[in-house]
N, C-alpha and C positions, 0 to 999 in steps of 0.2 A: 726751400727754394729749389727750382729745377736748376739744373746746370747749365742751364742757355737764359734767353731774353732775347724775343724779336726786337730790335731798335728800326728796324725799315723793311724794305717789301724784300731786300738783297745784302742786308746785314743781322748777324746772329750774334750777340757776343757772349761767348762761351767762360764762365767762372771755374777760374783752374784748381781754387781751392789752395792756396801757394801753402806749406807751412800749416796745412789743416786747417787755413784760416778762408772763410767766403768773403765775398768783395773785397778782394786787396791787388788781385792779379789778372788779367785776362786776354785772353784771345779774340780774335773776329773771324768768324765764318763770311768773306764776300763771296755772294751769288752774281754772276755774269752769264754769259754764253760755258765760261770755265767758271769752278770754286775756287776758291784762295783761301789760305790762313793770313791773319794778320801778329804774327807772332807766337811761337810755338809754345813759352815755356820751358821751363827744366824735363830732362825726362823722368823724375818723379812725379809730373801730374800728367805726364800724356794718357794716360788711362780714363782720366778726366776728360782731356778735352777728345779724345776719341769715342767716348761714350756721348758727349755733351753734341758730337757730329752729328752718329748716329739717331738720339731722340727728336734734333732736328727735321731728320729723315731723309738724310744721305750717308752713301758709303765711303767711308774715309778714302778706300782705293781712288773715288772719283777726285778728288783733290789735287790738281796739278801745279798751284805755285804755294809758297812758303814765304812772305815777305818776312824778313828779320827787323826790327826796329833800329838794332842794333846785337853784338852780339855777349854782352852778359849774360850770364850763364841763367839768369833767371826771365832770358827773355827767349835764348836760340841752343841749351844744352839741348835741348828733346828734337833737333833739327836732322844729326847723323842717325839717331834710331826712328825718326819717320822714313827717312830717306828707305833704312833698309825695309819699313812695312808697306811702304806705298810706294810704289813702283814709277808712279806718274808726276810722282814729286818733283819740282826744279825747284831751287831754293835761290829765294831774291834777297841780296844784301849792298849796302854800299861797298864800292871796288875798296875803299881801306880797309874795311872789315873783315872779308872776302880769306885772308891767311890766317886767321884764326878757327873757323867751320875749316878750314883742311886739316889743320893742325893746332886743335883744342887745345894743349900741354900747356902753354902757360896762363892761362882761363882757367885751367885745373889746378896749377900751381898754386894760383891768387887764391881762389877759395880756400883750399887745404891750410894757407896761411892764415885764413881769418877764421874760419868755421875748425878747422879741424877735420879728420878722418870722418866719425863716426855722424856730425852734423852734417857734412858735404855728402854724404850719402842717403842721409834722410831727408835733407831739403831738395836737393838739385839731383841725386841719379849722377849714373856714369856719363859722361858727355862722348860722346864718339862721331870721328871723324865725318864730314859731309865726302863724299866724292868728287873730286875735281871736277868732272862730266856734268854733275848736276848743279852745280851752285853759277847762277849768272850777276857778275860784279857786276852794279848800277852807278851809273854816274849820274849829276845834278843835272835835274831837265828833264829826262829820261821818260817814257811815255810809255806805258806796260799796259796793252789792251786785253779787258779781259772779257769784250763782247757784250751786247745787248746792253749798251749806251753807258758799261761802266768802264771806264778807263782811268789810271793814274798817274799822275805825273811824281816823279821821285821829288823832294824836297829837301838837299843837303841842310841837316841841322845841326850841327857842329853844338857842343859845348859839353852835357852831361857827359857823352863819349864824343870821341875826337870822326868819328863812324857812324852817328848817328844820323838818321832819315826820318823825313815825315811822310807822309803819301796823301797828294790833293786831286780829289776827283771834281773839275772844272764841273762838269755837267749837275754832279746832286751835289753843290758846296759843302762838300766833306772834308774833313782833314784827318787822317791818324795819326795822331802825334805821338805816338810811345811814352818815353821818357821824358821828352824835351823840354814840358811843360813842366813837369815832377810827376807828383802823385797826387790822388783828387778823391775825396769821401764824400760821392755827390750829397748820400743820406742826410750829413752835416752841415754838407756847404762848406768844406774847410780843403784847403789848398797845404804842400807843404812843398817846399824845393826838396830836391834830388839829385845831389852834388859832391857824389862820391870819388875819392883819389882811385889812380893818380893822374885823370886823365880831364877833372872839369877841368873846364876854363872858364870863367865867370862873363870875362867879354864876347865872349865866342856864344855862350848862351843868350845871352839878352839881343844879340843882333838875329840868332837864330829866331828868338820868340817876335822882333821887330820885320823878318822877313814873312811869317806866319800870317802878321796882325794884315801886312798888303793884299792878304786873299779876300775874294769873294765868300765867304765861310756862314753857313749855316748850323753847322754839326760836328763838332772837335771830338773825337773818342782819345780816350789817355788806355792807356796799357794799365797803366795803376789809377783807378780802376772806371769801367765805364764812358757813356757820354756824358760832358758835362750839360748843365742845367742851363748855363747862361754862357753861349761861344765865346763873346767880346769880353765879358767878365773874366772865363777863364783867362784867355790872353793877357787882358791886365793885370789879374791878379798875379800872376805866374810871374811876369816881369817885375812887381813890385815888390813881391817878398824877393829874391835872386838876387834883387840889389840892397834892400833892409840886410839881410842877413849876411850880407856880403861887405856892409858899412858895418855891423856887428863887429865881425869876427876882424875885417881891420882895426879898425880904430881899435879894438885892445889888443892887439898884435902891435901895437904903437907904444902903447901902455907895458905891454911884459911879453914875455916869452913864453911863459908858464901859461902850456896845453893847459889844466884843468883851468885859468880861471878863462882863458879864451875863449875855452866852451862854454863854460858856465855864462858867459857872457851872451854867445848863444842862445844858448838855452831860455835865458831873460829875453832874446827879443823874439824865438820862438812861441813862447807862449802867445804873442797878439795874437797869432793866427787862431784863437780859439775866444777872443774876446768876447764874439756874438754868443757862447753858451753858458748855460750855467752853471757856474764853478762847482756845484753841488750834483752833478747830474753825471749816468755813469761815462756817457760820452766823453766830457769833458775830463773824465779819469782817463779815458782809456787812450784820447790822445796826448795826455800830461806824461802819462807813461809812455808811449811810444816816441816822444818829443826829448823823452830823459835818454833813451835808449838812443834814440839814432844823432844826436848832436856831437854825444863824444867819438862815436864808431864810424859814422860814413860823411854825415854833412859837416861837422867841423874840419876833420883832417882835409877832406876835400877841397875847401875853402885855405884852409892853413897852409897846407901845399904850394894852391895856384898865387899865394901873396911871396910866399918863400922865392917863388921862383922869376918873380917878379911882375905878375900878374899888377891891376892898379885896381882904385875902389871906385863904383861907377855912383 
């Protein structure tokens, strides 16, 4: 597979190869009057997605904005070391966001805590500082012309991060939705939430994805990974598991306190999402495995968190 895919006459979406793995993570190259990235990456794949510009057949220098989805480090580390290669860069993020690209440190703390040294530097790269001068805070509404009939309107999507944005282009019904939605294996057809501590909020996502569903929307692209197959689909599926898994990890939090069987609980209502394939088939392993992996690490605690703190079940 090449490192890009034309999706439209003005979109590229560039595979960053996250983790040495293909379709799990990605960028967008928008064409306007100006180029835009739709989300950097760690700076361990910017080599990817600067090559992935390049075979496009543009020169990364020409690149002038940088949208951030939000600013986890596996979506805006690689933002301070484009800043310093690209000259022309301004970097677009929501105004909550905004003091962390100045001051990475506890974005670098958080990983160090869960990955370790030696993993934080093979997955994500050093993250380093954006410049105060370049990075422009967006607020909800917001309208970012980027010429020759592509323009975007910012879309406050609160829940996965408390900072998080979608970006809706009125004219070609587009959405970029990053995160907000989860993550998406269009290959599969399988959907999964993205609901990492300490910052989801459960209710905050589902009115986000209920604000999404009022667009005009032809074309949803996910950050993880691609466009989806079927818009409206996305959307509802997205809000259906958020809340399944959300009525999961309550209700046995009702039942016990004891994290493993909570997850584990999880974990049981995680599998539906794979219902449609066959239990025998490698897909079907590889997301059983990934479904075992991320329940206890990001989407349970996440979930477990926002009940602790008094979050309710939708």
């Amino acid at each position: 597979m090449e490192s890009f895919e034309k999706k439209d006459d003005y979109i590229h979406t560039i595979d960053q190869h996250f983790m040495g793995k293909a379709k799990t993570s990605s960028c967008y190259l928008i064409k306007g009057d100006k180029i835009a990235l739709y989300d950097a990456g760690p700076t361990a794949v910017l080599e990817k997605v600067l090559n992935g510009i390049k075979e496009i057949g543009y020169n990364p220098e020409d690149i002038s904005a940088l949208f951030c989805s939000h600013v986890h480090m596996d979506h805006s580390a690689g933002a301070g070391t484009l800043c310093r290669e690209l000259p022309n860069l301004r970097v677009y993020v929501h105004e909550n966001g905004a003091e962390h690209l100045k001051n990475p440190e506890r974005l670098t703390k958080s990983m160090l805590r869960v990955f370790g040294q030696e993993l934080t530097d093979q997955f994500y790269g050093e993250m380093v500082p954006v410049p105060e001068d370049r990075i422009h805070p967006l607020k909800d509404g917001e309208i970012v012309d980027l010429g020759h009939g592509v323009s975007y309107r910012v879309i406050f999507t609160p829940g996965h991060a408390g900072h998080h944005l979608a970006l809706y282009d009125e004219n070609n019904k587009t959405i970029f939705a990053g995160e907000g939605l989860g993550i998406y294996f269009g290959e599969d057809d399988v959907y999964f939430p993205s609901t990492p501590p300490p910052e989801f909020d459960l209710g905050l996502a589902v009115q986000s994805i209920i604000k999404l569903e009022q667009l005009d929307c032809d074309k949803i692209y996910f950050s993880h990974f691609g466009p989806a197959k079927d818009p409206k689909q996305a959307l509802q599926k997205s809000k259906e598991l958020l809340i399944s898994w959300g009525r999961a990890v309550g209700n046995a939090m009702q039942d016990s306190d004891d994290k493993e069987y909570i997850f584990g609980e999880l974990l049981k209502e995680s599998m539906h999402c794979l219902d449609h394939l066959d239990e025998t088939s490698d897909a079907y392993a590889k997301y059983k495995e990934m479904n075992q992996f991320r329940c206890p690490t990001a989407c349970g605690p996440g979930y477990y968190r926002y009940f602790k703190k008094g979050g309710k079940m939708i």
